[in-house]
KEMIVEX-519050 format. One record per residue (C-alpha): residue number from 1; residue in one letter; chain; x, y, z. Coordinates in Angstrom, 3 decimals. Layout:
N
   seq   type   mol          x          y          z
   NUM      a     A          X          Y          Z
...
END
This chain:
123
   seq   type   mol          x          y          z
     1      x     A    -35.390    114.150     84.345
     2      x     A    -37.845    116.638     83.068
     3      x     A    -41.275    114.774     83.499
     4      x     A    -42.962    117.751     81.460
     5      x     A    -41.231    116.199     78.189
     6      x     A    -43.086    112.562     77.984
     7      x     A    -45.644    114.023     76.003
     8      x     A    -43.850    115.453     73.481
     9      x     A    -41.345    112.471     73.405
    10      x     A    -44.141    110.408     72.944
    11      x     A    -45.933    112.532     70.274
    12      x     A    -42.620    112.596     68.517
    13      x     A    -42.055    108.968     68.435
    14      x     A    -45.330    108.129     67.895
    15      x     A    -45.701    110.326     64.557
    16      x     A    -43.086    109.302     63.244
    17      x     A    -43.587    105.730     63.781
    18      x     A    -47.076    106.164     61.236
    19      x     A    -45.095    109.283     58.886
    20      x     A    -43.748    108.434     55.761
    21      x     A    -40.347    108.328     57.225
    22      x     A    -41.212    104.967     58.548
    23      x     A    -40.681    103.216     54.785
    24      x     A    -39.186     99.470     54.951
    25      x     A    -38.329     96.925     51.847
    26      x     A    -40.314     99.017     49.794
    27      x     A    -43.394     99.638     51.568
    28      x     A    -44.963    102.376     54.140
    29      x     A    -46.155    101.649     57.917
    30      x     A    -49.207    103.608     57.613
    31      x     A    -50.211    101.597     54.534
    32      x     A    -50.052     98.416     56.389
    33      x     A    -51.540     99.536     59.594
    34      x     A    -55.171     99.615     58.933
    35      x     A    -55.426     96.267     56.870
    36      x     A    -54.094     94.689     59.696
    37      x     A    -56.329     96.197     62.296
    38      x     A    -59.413     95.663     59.798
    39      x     A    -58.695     91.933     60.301
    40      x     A    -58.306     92.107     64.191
    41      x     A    -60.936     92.052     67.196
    42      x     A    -61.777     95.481     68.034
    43      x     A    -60.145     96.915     65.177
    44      x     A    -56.551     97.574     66.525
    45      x     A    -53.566     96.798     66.768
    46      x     A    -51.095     97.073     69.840
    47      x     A    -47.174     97.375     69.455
    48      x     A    -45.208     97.257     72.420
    49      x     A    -42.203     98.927     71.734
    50      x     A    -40.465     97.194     74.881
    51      x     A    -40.629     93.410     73.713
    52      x     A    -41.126     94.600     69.955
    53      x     A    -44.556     92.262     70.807
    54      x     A    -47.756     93.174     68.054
    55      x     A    -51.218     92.327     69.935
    56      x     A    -53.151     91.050     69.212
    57      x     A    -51.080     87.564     69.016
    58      x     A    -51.118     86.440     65.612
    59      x     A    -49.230     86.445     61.918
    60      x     A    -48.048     89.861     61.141
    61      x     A    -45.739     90.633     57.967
    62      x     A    -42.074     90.515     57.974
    63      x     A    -42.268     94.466     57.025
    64      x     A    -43.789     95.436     60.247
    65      x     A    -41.662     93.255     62.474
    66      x     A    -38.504     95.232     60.448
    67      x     A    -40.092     98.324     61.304
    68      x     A    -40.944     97.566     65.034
    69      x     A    -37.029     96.167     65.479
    70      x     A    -35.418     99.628     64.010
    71      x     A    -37.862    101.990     65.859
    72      x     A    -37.239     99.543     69.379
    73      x     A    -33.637    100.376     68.696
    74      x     A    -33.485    104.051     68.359
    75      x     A    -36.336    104.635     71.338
    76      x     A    -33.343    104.857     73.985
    77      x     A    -31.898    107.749     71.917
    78      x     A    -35.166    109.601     71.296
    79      x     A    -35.825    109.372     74.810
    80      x     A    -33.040    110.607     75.664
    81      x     A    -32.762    113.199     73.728
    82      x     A    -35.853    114.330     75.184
    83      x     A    -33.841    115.071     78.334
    84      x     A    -35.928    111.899     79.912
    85      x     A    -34.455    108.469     81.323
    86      x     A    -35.353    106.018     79.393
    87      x     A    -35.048    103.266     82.560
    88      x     A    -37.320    105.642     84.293
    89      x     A    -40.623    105.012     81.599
    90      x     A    -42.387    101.648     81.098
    91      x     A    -43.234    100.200     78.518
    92      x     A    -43.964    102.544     75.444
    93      x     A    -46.912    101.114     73.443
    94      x     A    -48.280    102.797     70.064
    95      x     A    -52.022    102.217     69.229
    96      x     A    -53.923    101.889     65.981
    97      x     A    -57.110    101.748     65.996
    98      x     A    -59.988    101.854     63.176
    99      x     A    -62.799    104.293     64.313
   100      x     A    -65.829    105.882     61.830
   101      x     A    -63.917    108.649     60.704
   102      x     A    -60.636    106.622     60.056
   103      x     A    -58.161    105.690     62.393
   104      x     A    -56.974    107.092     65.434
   105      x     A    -52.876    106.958     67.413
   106      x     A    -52.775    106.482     70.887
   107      x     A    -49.329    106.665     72.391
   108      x     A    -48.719    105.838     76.025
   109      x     A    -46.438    105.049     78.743
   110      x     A    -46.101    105.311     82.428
   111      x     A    -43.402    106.530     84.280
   112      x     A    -41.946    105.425     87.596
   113      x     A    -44.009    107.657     89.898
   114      x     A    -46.914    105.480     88.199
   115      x     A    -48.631    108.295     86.133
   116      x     A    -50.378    107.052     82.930
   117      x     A    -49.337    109.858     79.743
   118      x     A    -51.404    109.038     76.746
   119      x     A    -51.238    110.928     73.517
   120      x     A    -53.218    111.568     70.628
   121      x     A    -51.201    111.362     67.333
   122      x     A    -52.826    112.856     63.799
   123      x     A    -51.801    111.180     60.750
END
């Protein structure tokens, strides 16, 4: 497994999870993102792309849930393709979070020598 590639897997996946590739029933991602963290404590929004879980708990749209379910399925492939093991990476989480100057992307994991990789995504 080449450890040096979990950043760029997970600045890959993590752009285009909030790109306008990510377009379901008729409606983008990144369009929905920010009214939904507006409404949540600390302005974000947390999507666990190992349970397909949204945190904080609450009613999300049917859109997003879509969106979470087909990007859940094809992580095991991106991974992979990154020359990683996907059984060898926790959970993969993608954060969106309201800030003063718009929004900000966090993508993180941690792999199974326990090191925390967090990237920035721009949008």
């Amino acid at each position: 497994m080449k450890y040096k590639h979990i950043d760029a897997m997970l600045h890959n996946f993590g752009h285009s999870f909030v790109s306008l590739m990510n377009y379901v029933d008729d409606q983008y991602i990144l369009d929905v993102l920010p009214e939904l963290a507006r409404h949540s404590p600390g302005y974000e929004i947390d999507i666990n792309f190992a349970n397909g879980q949204v945190s904080p708990p609450g009613e999300y749209p049917v859109v997003l849930h879509k969106s979470i379910s087909y990007w859940k399925d094809w992580l095991p492939k991106h991974i992979t393709n990154h020359r990683l093991e996907p059984e060898r990476l926790s959970e993969i989480h993608v954060r969106f979070r309201l800030v003063k100057m718009g929004h900000e992307i966090i993508v993180s994991t941690t792999y199974d020598r326990g090191k925390e990789h967090k990237v920035f995504v721009h949008a």
